[in-house]
N, C-alpha and C positions, 0 to 999 in steps of 0.2 A: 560282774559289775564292780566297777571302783569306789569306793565314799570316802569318805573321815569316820573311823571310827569312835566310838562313845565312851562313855566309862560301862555302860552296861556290857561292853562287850570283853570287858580286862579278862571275865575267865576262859572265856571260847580262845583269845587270843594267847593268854598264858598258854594252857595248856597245845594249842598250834605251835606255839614258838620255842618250847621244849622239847615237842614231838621231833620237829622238825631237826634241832641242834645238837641232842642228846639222846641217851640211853639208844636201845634194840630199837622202834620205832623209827628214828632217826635214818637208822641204816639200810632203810626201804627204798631212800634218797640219795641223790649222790653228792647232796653237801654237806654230808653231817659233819659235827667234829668229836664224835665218841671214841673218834681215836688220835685225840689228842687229850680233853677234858672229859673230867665227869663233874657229877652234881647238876644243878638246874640253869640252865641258858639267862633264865628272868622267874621273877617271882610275880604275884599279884600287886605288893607292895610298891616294888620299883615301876609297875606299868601304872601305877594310881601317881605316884611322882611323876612321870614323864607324863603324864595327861595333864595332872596340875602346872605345868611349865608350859605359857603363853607362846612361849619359840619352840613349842614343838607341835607336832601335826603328825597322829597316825592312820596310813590309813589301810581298807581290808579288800580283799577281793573277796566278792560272797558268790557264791552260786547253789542256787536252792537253798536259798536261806542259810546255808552252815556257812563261816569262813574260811576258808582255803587257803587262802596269802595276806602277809603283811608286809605293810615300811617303817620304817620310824623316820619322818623327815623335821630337820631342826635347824630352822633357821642361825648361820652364823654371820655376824658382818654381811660381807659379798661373796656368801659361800651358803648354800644347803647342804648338810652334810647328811647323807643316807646311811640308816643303820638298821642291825636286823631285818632285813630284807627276809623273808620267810615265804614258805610254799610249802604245800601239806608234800611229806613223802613220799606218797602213791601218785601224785599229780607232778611230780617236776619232770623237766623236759617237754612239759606242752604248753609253754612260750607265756605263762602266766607270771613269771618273772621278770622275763623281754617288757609284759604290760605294765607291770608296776613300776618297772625305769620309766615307760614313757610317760606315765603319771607323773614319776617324780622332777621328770624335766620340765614339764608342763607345770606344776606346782612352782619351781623353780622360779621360771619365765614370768608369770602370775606376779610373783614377789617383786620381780625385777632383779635376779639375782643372776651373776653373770659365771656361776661353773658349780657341780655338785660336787662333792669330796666324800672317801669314806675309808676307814681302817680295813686292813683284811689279816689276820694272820698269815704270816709270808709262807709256813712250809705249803698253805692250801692252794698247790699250782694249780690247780685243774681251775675252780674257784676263780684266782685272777686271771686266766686265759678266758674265762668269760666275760668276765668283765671287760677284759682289754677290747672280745670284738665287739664289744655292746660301747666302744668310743674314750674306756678311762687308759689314761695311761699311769707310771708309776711315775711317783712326785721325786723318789729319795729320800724320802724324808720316811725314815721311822722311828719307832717307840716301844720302851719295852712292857711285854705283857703284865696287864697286873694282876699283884697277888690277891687270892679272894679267899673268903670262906664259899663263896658258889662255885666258882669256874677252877676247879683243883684241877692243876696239870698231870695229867699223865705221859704225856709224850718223853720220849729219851731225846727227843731235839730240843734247843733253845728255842722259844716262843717271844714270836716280838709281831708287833704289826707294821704295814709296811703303809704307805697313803698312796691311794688313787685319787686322780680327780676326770674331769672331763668339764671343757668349756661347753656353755651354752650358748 
């Protein structure tokens, strides 16, 4: 089942959306980036900020009660732009991903907003060849990774993100 998530649920979600992008857990999955970055994907902090911001909307896949997947959708101008898209690592591959695009197109549409957009770090091909068949194409337009005290690059390639969009 789809919802909007709460603020009660920043820790189940934190700790999902780590699992999911970092550390040995991660790699249970096949979109981790533990081998490009380490450190932590989001903290508590940051997800209590993105819940306090009016133009954003997150939301969970729950089944039996735990969560299993997230989105982070943020209204921009004439664009929702989709970010952390998240799925527990033992569960991807069984189309619970596919559902929360269709959510977030339907969230989109709801808005009145006419195409989603979202960053992806460019070396992740596998990543945007799913994307590309789930309707995004690549914009051209990229940017370069930013430097964090979270997301320390490990990777020996240059790290930049590329933009996807897809019209609604």
């Amino acid at each position: 089942m789809i919802t909007k998530a709460t603020l009660q649920d920043i820790p189940a979600l934190t700790t999902l959306i780590n699992a999911a992008y970092r550390g040995e857990t991660s790699k249970k999955g096949w979109t981790t980036e533990a081998h490009l970055l380490e450190g932590k994907r989001t903290d508590e902090q940051e997800m209590t900020e993105m819940f306090l911001n009016p133009k954003n909307t997150i939301l969970k896949f729950t089944e039996n009660e735990k969560i299993i997947g997230s989105v982070l959708l943020v209204e921009k101008e004439h664009q929702l732009y989709l970010g952390m898209l998240t799925v527990s690592p033992e569960l991807q591959n069984a189309g619970i991903g596919k559902k929360m695009l269709a959510e977030a197109e339907n969230h989109a549409k709801a808005l009145g907003l006419s195409s989603i957009i979202m960053t992806v770090i460019s070396v992740r091909e596998e990543l945007i060849a799913w994307y590309k068949r789930h309707g995004y194409v690549d914009t051209g337009k990229k940017e370069a990774f930013p430097d964090s005290v979270i997301h320390v690059t490990i990777s020996d390639m240059p790290l930049e993100f590329i933009y996807l969009e897809k019209k609604i």
